[in-house]
N, C-alpha and C positions, 0 to 999 in steps of 0.2 A: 618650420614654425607653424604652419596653416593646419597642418598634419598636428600638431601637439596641440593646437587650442581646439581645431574639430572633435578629437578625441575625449578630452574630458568634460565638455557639459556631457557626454555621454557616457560618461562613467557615474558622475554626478545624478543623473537621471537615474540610473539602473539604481542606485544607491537613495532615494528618497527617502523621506519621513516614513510612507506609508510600508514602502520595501522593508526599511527598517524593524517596524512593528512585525509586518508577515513575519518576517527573519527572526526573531525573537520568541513571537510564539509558536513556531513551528518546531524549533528547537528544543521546548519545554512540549512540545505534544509529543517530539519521538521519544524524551527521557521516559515519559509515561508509557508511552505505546508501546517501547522495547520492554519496559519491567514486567505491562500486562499479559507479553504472550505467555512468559516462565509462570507467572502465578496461575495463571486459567490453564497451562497445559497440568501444574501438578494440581489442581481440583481435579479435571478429568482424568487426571491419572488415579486420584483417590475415589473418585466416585466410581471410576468402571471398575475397582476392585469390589464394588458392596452392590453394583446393579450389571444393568445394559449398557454397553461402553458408546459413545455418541457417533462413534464411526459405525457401528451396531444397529443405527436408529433408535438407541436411546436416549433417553433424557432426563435419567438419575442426578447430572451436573446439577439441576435446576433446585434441587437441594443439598448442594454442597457450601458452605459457605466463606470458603478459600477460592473455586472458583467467579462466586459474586464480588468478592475483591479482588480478583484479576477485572472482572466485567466493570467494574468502579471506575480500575482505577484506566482502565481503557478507555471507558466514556469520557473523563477528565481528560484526557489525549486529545480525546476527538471534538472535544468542544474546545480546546486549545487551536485544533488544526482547525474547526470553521473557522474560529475567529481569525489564522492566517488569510484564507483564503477571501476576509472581506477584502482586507489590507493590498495584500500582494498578488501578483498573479501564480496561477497553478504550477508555470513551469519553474517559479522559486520555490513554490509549498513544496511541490509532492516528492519533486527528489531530496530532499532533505531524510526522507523517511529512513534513509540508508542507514543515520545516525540510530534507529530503533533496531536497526537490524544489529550493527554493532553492540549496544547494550544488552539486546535478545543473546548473541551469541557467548557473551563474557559473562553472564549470569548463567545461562546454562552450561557454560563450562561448572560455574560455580556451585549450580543448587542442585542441575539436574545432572551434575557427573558429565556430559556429552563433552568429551574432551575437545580445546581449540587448540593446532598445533602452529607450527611460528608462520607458517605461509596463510593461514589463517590470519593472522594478523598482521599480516602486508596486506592482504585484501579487504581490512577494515580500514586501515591507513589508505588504499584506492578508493576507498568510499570515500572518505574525507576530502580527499583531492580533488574526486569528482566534484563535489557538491561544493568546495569552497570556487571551484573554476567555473559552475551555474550561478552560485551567489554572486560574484563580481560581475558576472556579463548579462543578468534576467533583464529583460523590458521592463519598461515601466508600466505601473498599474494601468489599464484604461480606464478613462474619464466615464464615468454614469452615471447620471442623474436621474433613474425610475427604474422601477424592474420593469416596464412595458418597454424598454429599450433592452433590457435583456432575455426578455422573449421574442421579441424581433429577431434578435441573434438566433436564439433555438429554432427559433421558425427557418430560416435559413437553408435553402434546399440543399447546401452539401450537409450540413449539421442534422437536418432529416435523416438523410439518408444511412448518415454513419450510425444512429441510432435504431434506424430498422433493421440493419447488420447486426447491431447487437442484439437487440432483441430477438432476433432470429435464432442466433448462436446459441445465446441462453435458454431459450427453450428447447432447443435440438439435445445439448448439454445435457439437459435435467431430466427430458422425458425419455432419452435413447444411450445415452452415453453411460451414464450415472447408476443405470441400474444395472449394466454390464461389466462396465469397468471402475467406478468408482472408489471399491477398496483396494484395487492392483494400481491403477494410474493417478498419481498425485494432478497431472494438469485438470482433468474434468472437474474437479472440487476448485482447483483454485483458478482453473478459467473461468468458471460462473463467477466468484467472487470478484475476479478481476474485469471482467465484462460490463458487471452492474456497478463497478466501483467507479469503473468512467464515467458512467451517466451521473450518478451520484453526487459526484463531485464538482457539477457543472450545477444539478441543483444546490449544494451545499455555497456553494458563491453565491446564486445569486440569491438565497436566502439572507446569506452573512452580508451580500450587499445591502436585500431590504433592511433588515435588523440597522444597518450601520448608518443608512440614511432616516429611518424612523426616528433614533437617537438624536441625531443632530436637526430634526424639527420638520423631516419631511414624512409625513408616514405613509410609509407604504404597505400598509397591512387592508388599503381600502381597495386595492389592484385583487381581483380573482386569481391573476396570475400570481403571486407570491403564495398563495394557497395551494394550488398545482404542483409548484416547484418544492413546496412543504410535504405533500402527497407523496412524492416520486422520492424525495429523500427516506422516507419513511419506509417505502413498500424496498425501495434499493438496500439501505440498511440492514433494515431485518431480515433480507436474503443473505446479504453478506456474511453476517453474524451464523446464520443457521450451517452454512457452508463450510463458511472458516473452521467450526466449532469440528465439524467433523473430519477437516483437513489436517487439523490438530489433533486430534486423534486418533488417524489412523497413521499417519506421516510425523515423520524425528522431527522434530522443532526447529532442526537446521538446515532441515530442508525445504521445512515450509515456508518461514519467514525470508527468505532470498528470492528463491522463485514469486512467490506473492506481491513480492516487492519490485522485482524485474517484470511481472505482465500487468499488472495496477500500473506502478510509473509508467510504464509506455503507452500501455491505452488511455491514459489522463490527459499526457502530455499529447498524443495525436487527439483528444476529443476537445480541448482548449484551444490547440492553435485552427482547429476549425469553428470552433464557435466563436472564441474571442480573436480568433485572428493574430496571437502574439506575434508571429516573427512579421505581419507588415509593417510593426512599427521599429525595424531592425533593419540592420545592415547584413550583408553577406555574413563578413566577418564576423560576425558576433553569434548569427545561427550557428555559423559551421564550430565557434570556440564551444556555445552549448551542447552541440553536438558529441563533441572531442568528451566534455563532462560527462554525459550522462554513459558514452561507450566505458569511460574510466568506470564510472560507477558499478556499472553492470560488470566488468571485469576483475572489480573486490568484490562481488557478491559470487559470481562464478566461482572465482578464486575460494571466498569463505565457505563457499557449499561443498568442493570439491576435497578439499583438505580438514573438515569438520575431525576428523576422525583418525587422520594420517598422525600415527607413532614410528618414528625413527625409518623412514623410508620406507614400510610395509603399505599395500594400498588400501584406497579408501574404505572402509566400512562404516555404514550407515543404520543404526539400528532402531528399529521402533521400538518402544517396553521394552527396551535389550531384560530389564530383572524378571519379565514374564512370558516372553514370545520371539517365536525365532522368525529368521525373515530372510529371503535370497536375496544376494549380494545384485548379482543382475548388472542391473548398467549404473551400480550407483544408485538409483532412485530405490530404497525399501519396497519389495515386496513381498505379498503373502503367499506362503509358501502352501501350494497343494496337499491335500488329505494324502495322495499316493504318496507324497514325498516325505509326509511325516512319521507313514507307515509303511517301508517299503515290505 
């Protein structure tokens, strides 16, 4: 009996007013954010037929305007997912995001022809799993009243540190990596993405926390700090955006959106529980049940990237512009096939 009443004010808690809201709009940010990748990959697919393709370092997209309606309707996503993250905490938002992948993938079966075969969709079905076994067991929001309490947290010597790591990373990434291997390796495009996505999202909180308490009569827009954390979102952003764009373009759309999704969700969820500290307000049990979730998750995304492609037990093939360009099978991950190789 002690065991069944301990238990549920803690179910209760996990499940609040405010949980509730994050839950709601995060939901409504992946329906957007899964439709955005299909429309922005076929602008850049239309635009690199009449220019420089963005994996090319061009930036013909910038007048296409099929691709600025993928860009639309992403932003509306993403101002869907601040608003979770005033609400809720990160380790509810971010993996929810799986759900975008699932709509990512059943629209591109749909528009872009990239066929999904039925194991594919058992590993949409592990996403769900996952993410309904994070929503039952997330901590509750933490209590904040200023953003100068939440740059206490940033300030934070572990939470330093992890972000000198990253920033480290991403510049290694971009000035060494990137110009060697960028168009053969899908990680260096969508590590910098997913690098800066952590930090990102840690200012995107406590933005949508200032916003949420300025609202309700405390304004916090007179703090330097909530300008900083506006700064950092901005400069984080527009890298992600400039990255993606090209990770999408050079990489099948099935295999960006999983992998993207697998190193963002992990590096969020380890930059959250060091700054906010989530699982101290948690029990053993209930880290290790989030734990069990998000490995589920990550095992339908594996699962959906691996079988993208799989017709009646032949193996996986992964194609970029399968209608314009050929690309070696390799390890599964599309790559660009050498000049010797297209001319033997």
């Amino acid at each position: 009996m002690a065991t069944t009443s301990s238990s549920s004010p803690s179910w209760r808690e996990g499940m609040s007013s405010d949980n509730i809201k994050g839950l709601v709009l995060a939901l409504s940010s992946s329906f957007f954010i899964g439709a955005s990748f299909i429309v922005k990959k076929k602008g850049l697919k239309k635009a690199g037929a009449s220019g420089i393709r963005a994996g090319s370092g061009g930036y013909s997209y910038l007048y296409e305007p099929l691709w600025w309606v993928g860009m639309i309707t992403m932003i509306v996503g993403e101002i869907a997912n601040f608003a979770a993250y005033a609400f809720a905490p990160a380790i509810l938002v971010t993996p929810l995001g799986a759900l975008s992948i699932i709509i990512s993938a059943a629209l591109a079966h749909i528009i872009l022809r990239e066929r999904l075969h039925i194991f594919g969709v058992l590993g949409c079905a592990l996403c769900v799993v996952g993410s309904t076994t994070i929503v039952l067991h997330a901590p509750q929001e933490r209590a904040i009243e200023s953003v100068p309490e939440v740059w206490d947290l940033a300030m934070d010597p572990a939470f330093l540190f992890y972000a000198a790591l990253v920033i480290t990373a991403t510049f290694i990434l971009v000035f060494h990596f990137i110009p060697l291997y960028g168009q053969t390796h899908i990680m260096v495009y969508i590590g910098v993405c997913s690098l800066v996505g952590s930090l990102s999202v840690m200012s995107v909180k406590a933005l949508g926390i200032a916003i949420k308490l300025t609202l309700s009569g405390m304004n916090q827009l007179i703090y330097p700090q909530t300008w900083v954390f506006a700064l950092v979102v901005t400069v984080c952003v527009l890298t992600q955006m400039n990255y993606l764009n090209k990770a999408l373009d050079t990489f099948n759309t099935a295999v960006v959106s999983p992998i993207y999704y697998v190193m963002f969700t992990t590096l969020t969820i380890v930059a959250s529980v060091i700054m906010f500290k989530d699982w101290d307000r948690q029990s053993p049990t209930q880290v290790i049940t989030e734990i069990c979730g998000f490995v589920t998750i990550l095992s339908g995304t594996f699962l959906l990237h691996k079988t993208k492609d799989m017709t009646d037990g032949s193996s996986v093939r992964l194609n970029k512009h399968s209608e314009e360009d050929d690309f070696d099978d390799g390890e599964g991950i599309p790559l660009r096939r050498q000049e010797s190789m297209r001319n033997p």
